[in-house]
C-alpha angles and dihedrals in degrees: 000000000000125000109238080044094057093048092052097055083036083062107035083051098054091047088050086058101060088042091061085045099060101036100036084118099053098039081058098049090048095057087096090059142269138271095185108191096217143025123208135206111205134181115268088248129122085231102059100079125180090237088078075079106043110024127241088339138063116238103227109196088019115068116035096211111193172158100359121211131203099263098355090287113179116222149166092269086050092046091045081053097046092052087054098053097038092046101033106024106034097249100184092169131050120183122197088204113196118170130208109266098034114171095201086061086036094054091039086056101056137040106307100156089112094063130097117279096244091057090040094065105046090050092049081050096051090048096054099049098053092044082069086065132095116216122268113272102213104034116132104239110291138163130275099258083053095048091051084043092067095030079065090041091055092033091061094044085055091059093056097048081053090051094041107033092132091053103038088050089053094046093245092125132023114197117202138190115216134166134212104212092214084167097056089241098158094017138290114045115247095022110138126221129206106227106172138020110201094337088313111122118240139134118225120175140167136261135269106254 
């Protein structure tokens, strides 16, 4: 085995050590199943953690986070997802989460014919998703990469009421756009920000401690 190889397994097992520690109760409680409240759909970046949601802890059992996408994309593996937890685990909330300083918008943004085609394509396909999109109506002032940011953001949450218009119109499901500022836009890194309730622009955020 390599080495590097080797460090890596070394340290992913030791974190999942203390993982198993602190939630031993939890994991236990949880044999019987799951009902999450929410699911998220996150950015596929190191910086976007689940803990924006939950504090300094994960909620085991409360907030299905996954699978990430590269820019919060929606697509028919995170429809397919959704369906299973809105149909077998009571999913009443689903969150498109972007966050500022996003490199897919940023990419998409900029010259990006020399990259692979696989890469290509999802960004072609990024871009023109959020150019269908009019700009948020209530954003602070904030800087073009931002402002595509939420124009993704809104344009990902309007695939899934698409998907779930049956759903959304009973009440059975509610789809929000929220953004986690990890550039400190609009102040305190890692704050999150609520953009849109059921395809309707806001911007919600929490208080000062």
């Amino acid at each position: 085995m390599r080495k590097d190889v080797e460090r890596f397994i070394q340290k992913r097992l030791s974190k999942n050590e203390g993982f198993v520690q602190a939630y031993r109760d939890e994991l236990k409680a949880l044999k019987g199943g799951q009902s999450p409240e929410c699911y998220v759909l996150m950015c596929g970046d190191s910086r976007c953690a689940e803990t924006a949601w939950s504090g300094e802890k994960v909620e085991l059992g409360e907030v299905f986070g996954g699978p990430a996408t590269m820019g919060n994309v929606v697509n028919d593996a995170v429809l397919a997802t959704l369906a299973f937890n809105v149909d077998h685990l009571k999913t009443k909330f689903f969150v498109v989460c972007g966050h500022t300083g996003c490199g897919a918008v940023e990419a998409s943004m900029a010259d990006f014919s020399s990259e692979r085609a696989i890469l290509k394509n999802e960004l072609e396909k990024l871009k023109a998703d959020y150019m269908q999109v009019q700009a948020h109506s209530q954003l602070p002032e904030s800087d073009t990469v931002t402002l595509n940011v939420a124009r993704n953001v809104q344009a990902q949450v309007l695939k899934v009421l698409q998907s779930f218009e049956m759903e959304v119109a009973s009440g059975q499901l509610t789809v929000l756009g929220a953004i986690c500022d990890n550039q400190g836009v609009w102040g305190d890194e890692g704050r999150l920000y609520f953009t849109s309730i059921n395809g309707e622009d806001c911007f919600v955020k929490g208080e000062n401690k």
